[in-house]
mmCIF file as gemmi writes it, N, C-alpha and C atoms, coordinates in Angstrom:
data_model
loop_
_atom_site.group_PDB
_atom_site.id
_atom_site.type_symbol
_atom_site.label_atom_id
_atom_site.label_alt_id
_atom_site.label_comp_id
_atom_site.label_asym_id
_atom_site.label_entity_id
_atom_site.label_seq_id
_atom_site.pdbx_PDB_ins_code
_atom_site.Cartn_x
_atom_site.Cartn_y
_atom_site.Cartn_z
_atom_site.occupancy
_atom_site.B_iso_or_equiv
_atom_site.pdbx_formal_charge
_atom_site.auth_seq_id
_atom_site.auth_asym_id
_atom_site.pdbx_PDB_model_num
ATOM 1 N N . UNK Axp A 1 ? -4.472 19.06 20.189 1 0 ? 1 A 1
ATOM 2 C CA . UNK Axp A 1 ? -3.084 19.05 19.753 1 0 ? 1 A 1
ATOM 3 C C . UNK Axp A 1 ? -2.654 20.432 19.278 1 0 ? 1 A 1
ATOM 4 N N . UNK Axp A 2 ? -3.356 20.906 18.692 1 0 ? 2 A 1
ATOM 5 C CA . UNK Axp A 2 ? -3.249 22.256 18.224 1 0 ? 2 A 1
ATOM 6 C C . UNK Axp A 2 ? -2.809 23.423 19.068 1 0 ? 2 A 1
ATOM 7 N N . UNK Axp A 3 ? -3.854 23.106 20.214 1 0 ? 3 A 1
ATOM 8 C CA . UNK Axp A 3 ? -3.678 24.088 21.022 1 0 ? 3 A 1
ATOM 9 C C . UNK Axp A 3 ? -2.545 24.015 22.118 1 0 ? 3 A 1
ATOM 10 N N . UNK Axp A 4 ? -2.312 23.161 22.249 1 0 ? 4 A 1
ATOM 11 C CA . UNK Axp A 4 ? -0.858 22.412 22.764 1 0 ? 4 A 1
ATOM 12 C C . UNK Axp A 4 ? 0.098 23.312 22.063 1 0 ? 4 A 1
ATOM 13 N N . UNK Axp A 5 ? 0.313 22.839 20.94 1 0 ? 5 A 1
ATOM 14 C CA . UNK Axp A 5 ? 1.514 23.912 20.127 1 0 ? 5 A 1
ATOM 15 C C . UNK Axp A 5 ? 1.379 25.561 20.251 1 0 ? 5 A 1
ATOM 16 N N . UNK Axp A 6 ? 0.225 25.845 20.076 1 0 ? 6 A 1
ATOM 17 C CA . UNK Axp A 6 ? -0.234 27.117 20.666 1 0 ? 6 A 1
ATOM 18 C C . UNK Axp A 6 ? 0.209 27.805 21.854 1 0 ? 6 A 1
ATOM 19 N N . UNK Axp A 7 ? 0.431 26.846 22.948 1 0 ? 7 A 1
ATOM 20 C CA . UNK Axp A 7 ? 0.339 27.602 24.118 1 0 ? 7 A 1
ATOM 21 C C . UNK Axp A 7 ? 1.927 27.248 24.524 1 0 ? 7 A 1
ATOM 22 N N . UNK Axp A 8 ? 2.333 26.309 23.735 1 0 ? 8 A 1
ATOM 23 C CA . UNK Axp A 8 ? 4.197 25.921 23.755 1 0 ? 8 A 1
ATOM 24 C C . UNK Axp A 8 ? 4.508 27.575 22.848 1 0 ? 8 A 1
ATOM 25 N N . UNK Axp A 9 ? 4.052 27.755 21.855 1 0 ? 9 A 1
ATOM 26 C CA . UNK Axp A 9 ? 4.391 28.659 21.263 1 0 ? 9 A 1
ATOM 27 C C . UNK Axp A 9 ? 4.115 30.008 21.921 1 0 ? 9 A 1
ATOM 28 N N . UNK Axp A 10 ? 3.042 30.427 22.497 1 0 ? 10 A 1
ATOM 29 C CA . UNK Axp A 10 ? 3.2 31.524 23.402 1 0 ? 10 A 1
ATOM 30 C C . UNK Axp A 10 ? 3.838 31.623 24.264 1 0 ? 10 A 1
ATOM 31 N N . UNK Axp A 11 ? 4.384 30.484 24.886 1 0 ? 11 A 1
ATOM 32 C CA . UNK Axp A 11 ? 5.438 30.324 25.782 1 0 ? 11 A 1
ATOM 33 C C . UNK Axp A 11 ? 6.695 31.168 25.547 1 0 ? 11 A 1
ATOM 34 N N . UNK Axp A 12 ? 6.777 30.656 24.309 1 0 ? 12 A 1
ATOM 35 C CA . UNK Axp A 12 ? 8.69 30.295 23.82 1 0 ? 12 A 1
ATOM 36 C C . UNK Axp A 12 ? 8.163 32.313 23.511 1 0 ? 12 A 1
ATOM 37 N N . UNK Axp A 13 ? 7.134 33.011 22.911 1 0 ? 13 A 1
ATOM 38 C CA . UNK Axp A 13 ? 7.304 34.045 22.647 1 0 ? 13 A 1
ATOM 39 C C . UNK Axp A 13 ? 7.085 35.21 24.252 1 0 ? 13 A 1
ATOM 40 N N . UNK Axp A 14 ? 6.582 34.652 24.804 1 0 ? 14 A 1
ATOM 41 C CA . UNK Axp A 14 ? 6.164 35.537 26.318 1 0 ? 14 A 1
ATOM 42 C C . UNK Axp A 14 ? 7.69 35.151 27.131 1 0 ? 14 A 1
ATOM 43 N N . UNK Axp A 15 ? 8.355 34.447 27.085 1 0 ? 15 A 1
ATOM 44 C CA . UNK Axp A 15 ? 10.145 34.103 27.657 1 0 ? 15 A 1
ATOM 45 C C . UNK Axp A 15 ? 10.807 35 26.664 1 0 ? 15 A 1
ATOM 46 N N . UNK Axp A 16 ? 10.812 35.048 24.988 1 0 ? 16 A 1
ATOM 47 C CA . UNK Axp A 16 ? 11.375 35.975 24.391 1 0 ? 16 A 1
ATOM 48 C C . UNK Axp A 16 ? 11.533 37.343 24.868 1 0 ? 16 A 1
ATOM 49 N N . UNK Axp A 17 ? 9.799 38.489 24.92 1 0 ? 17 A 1
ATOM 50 C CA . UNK Axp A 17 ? 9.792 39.298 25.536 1 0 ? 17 A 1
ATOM 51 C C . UNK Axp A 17 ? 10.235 39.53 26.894 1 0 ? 17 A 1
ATOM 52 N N . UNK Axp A 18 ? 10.255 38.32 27.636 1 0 ? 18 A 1
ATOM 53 C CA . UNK Axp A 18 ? 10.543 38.98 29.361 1 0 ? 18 A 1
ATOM 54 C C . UNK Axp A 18 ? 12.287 39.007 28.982 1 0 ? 18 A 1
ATOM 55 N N . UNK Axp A 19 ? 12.622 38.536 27.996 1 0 ? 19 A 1
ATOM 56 C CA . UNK Axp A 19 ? 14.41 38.628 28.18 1 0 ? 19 A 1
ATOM 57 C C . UNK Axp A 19 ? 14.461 40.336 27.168 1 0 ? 19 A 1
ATOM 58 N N . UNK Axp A 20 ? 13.566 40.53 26.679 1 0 ? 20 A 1
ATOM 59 C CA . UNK Axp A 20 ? 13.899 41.541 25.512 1 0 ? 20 A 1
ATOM 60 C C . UNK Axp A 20 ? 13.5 42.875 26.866 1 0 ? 20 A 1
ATOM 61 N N . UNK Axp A 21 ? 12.659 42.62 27.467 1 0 ? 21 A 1
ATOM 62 C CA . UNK Axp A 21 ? 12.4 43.71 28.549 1 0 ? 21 A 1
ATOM 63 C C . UNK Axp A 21 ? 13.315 43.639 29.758 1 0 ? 21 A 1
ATOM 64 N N . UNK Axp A 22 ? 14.046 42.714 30.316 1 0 ? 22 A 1
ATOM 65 C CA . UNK Axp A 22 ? 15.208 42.94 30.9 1 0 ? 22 A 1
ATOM 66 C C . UNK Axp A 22 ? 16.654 43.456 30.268 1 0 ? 22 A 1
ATOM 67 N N . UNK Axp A 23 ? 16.494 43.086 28.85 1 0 ? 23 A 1
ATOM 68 C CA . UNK Axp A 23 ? 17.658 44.159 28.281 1 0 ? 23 A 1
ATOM 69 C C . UNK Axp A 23 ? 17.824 44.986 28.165 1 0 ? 23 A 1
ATOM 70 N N . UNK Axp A 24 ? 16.334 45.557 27.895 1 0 ? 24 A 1
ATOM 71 C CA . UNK Axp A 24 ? 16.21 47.466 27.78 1 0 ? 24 A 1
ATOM 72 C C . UNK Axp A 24 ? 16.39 47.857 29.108 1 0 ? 24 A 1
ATOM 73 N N . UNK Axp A 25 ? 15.931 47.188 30.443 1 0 ? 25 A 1
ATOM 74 C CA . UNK Axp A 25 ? 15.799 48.259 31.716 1 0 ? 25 A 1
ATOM 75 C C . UNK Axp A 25 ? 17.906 47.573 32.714 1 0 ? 25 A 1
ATOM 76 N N . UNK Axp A 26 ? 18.279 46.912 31.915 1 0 ? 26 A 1
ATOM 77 C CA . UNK Axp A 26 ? 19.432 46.42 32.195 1 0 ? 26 A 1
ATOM 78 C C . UNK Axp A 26 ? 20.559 47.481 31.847 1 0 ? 26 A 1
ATOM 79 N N . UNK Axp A 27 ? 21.102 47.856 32.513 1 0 ? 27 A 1
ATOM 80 C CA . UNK Axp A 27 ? 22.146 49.005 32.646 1 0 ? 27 A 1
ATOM 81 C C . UNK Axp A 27 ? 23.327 48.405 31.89 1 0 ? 27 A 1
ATOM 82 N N . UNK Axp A 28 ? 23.629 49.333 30.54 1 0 ? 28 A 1
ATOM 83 C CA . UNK Axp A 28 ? 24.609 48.47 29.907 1 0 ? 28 A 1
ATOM 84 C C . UNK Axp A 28 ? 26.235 48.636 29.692 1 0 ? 28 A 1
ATOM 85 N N . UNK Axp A 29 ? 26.994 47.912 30.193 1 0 ? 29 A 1
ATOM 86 C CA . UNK Axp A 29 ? 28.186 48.567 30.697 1 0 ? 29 A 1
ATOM 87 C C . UNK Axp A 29 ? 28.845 49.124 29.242 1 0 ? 29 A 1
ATOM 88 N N . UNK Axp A 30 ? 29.841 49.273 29.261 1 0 ? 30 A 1
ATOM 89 C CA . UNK Axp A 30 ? 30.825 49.911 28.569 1 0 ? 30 A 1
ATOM 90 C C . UNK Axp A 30 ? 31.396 48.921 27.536 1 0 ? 30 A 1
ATOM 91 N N . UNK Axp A 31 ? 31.781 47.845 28.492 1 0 ? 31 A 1
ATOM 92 C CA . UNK Axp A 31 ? 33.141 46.984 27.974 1 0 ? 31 A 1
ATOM 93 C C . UNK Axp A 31 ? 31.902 45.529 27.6 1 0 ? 31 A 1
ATOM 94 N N . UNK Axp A 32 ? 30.559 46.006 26.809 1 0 ? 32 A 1
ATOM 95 C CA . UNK Axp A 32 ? 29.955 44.581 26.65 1 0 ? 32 A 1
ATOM 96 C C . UNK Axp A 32 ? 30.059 44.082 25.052 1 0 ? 32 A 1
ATOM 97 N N . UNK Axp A 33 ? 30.95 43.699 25.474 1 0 ? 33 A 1
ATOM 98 C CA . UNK Axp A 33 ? 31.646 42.419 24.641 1 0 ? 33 A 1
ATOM 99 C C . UNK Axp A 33 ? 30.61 41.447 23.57 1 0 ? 33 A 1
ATOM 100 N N . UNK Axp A 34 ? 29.763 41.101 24.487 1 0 ? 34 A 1
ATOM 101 C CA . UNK Axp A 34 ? 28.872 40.016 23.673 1 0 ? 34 A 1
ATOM 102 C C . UNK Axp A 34 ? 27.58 40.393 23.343 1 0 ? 34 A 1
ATOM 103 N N . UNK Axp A 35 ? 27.175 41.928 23.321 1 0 ? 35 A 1
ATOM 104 C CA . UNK Axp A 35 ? 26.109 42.476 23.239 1 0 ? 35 A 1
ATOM 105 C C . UNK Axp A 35 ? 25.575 41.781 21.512 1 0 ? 35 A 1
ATOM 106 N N . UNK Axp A 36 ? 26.689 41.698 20.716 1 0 ? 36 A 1
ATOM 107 C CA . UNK Axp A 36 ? 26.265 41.064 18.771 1 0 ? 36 A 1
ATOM 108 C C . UNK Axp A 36 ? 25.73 39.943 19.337 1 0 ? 36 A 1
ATOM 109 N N . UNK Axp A 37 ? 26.663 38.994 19.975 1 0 ? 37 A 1
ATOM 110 C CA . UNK Axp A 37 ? 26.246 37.769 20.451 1 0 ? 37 A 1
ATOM 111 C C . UNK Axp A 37 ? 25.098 37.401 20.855 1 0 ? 37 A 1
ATOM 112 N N . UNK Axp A 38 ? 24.384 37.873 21.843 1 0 ? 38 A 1
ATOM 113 C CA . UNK Axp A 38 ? 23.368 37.986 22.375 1 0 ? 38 A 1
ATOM 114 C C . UNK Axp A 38 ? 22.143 38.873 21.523 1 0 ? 38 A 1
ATOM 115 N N . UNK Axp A 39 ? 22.262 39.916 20.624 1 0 ? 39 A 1
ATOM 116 C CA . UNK Axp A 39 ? 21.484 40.618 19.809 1 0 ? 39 A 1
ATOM 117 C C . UNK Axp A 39 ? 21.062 39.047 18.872 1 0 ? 39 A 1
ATOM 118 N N . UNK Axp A 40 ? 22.408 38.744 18.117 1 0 ? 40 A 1
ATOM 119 C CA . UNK Axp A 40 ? 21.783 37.404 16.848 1 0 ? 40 A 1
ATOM 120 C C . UNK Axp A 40 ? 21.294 36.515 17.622 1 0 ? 40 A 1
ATOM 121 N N . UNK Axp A 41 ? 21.404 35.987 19.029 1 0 ? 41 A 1
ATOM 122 C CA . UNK Axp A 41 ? 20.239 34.935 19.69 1 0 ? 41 A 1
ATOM 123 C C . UNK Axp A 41 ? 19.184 34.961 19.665 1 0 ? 41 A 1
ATOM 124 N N . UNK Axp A 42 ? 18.854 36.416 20.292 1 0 ? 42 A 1
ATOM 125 C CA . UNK Axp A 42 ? 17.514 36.754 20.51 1 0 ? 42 A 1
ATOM 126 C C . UNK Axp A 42 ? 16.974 36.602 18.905 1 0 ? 42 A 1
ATOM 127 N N . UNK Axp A 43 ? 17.69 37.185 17.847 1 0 ? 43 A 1
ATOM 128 C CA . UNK Axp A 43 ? 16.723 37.406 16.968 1 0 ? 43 A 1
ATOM 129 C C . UNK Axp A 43 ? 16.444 36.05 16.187 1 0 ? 43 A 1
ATOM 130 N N . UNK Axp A 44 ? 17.533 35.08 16.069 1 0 ? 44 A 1
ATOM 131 C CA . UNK Axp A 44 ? 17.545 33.656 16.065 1 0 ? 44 A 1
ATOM 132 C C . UNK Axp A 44 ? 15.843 33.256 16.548 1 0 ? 44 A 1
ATOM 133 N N . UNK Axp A 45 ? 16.061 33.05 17.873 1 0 ? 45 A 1
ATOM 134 C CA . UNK Axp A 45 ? 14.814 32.657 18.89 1 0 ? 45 A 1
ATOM 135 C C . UNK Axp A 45 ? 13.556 33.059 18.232 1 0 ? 45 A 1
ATOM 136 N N . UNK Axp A 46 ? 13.562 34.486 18.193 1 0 ? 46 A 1
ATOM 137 C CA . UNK Axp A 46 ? 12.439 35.17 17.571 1 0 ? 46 A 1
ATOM 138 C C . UNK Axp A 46 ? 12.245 34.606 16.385 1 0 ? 46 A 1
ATOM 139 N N . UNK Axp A 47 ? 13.071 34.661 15.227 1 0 ? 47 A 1
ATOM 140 C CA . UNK Axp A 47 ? 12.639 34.144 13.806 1 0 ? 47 A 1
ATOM 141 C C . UNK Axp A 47 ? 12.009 32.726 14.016 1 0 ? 47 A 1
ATOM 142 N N . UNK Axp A 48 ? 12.383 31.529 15.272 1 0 ? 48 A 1
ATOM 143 C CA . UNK Axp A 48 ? 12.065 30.924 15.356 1 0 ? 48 A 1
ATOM 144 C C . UNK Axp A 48 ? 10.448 30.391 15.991 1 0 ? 48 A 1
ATOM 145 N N . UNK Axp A 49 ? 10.131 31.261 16.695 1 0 ? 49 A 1
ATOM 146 C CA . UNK Axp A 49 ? 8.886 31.622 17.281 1 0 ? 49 A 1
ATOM 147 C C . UNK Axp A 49 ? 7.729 31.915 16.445 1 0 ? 49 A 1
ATOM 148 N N . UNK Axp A 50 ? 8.096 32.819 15.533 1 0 ? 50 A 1
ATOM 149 C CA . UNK Axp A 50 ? 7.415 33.888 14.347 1 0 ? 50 A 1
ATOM 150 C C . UNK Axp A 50 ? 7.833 32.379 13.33 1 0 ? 50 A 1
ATOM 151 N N . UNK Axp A 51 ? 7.923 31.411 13.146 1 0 ? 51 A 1
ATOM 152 C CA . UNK Axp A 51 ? 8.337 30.327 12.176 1 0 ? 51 A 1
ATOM 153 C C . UNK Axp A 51 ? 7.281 29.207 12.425 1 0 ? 51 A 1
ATOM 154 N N . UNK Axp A 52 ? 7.598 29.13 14.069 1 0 ? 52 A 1
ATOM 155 C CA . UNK Axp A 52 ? 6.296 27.981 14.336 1 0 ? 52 A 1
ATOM 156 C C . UNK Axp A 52 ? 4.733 28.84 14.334 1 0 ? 52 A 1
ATOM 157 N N . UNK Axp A 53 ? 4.786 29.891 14.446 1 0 ? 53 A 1
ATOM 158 C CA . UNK Axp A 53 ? 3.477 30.301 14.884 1 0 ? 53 A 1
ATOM 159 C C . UNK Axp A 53 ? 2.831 30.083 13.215 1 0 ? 53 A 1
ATOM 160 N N . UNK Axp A 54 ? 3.665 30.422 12.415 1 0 ? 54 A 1
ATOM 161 C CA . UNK Axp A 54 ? 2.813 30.697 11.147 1 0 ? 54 A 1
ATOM 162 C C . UNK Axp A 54 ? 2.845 29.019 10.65 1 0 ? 54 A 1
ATOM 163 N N . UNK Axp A 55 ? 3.691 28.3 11.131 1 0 ? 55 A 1
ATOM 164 C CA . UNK Axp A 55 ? 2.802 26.397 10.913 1 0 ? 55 A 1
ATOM 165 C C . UNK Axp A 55 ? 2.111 26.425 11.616 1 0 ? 55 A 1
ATOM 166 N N . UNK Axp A 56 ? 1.945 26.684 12.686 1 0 ? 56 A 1
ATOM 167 C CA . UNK Axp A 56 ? 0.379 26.32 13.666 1 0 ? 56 A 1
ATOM 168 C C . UNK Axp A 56 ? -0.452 26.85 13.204 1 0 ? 56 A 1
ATOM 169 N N . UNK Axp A 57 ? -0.345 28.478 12.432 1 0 ? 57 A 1
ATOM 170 C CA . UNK Axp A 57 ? -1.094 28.618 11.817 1 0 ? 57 A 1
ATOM 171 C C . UNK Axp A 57 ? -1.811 28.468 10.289 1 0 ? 57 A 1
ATOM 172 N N . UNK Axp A 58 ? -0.945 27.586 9.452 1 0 ? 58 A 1
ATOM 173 C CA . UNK Axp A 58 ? -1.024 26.753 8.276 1 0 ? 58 A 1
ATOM 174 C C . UNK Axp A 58 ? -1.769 25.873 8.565 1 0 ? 58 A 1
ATOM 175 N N . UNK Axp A 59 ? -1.097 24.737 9.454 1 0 ? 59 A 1
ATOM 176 C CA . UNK Axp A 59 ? -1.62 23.455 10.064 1 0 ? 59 A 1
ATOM 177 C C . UNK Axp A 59 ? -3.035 23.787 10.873 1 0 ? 59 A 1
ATOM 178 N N . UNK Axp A 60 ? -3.761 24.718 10.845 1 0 ? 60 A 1
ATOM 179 C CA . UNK Axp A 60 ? -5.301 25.024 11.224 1 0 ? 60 A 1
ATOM 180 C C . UNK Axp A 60 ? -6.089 25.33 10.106 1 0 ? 60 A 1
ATOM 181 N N . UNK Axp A 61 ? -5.872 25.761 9.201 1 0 ? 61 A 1
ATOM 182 C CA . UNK Axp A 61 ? -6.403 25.945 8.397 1 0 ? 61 A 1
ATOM 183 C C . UNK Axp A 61 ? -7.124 24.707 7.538 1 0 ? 61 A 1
């Protein structure tokens, strides 16, 4: 079970990075509008990632 959450959780963080590495090599226009928008998601997501990892890692102990 553990490791289940584990590997859901590397998931949700290895999809984080592949979107955080298409933003940097993503050519960024001028007129981008929703760049805040999209900055507080990602970091949303992330806090959320970095949230379960440290219960999976409580819940092992």
């Amino acid at each position: 079970m553990i490791e289940q959450r584990f590997i859901v959780a590397i998931g949700r963080i290895e999809r984080a990075l592949s979107r955080i590495e298409k933003s940097a090599i993503a050519p960024v226009s001028a007129g981008d509008h929703d760049l805040a928008e999209r900055h507080e998601r990602l970091k949303s997501e992330t806090l959320m990632a970095i949230q379960d990892l440290d219960k999976i890692l409580a819940d092992a102990r």
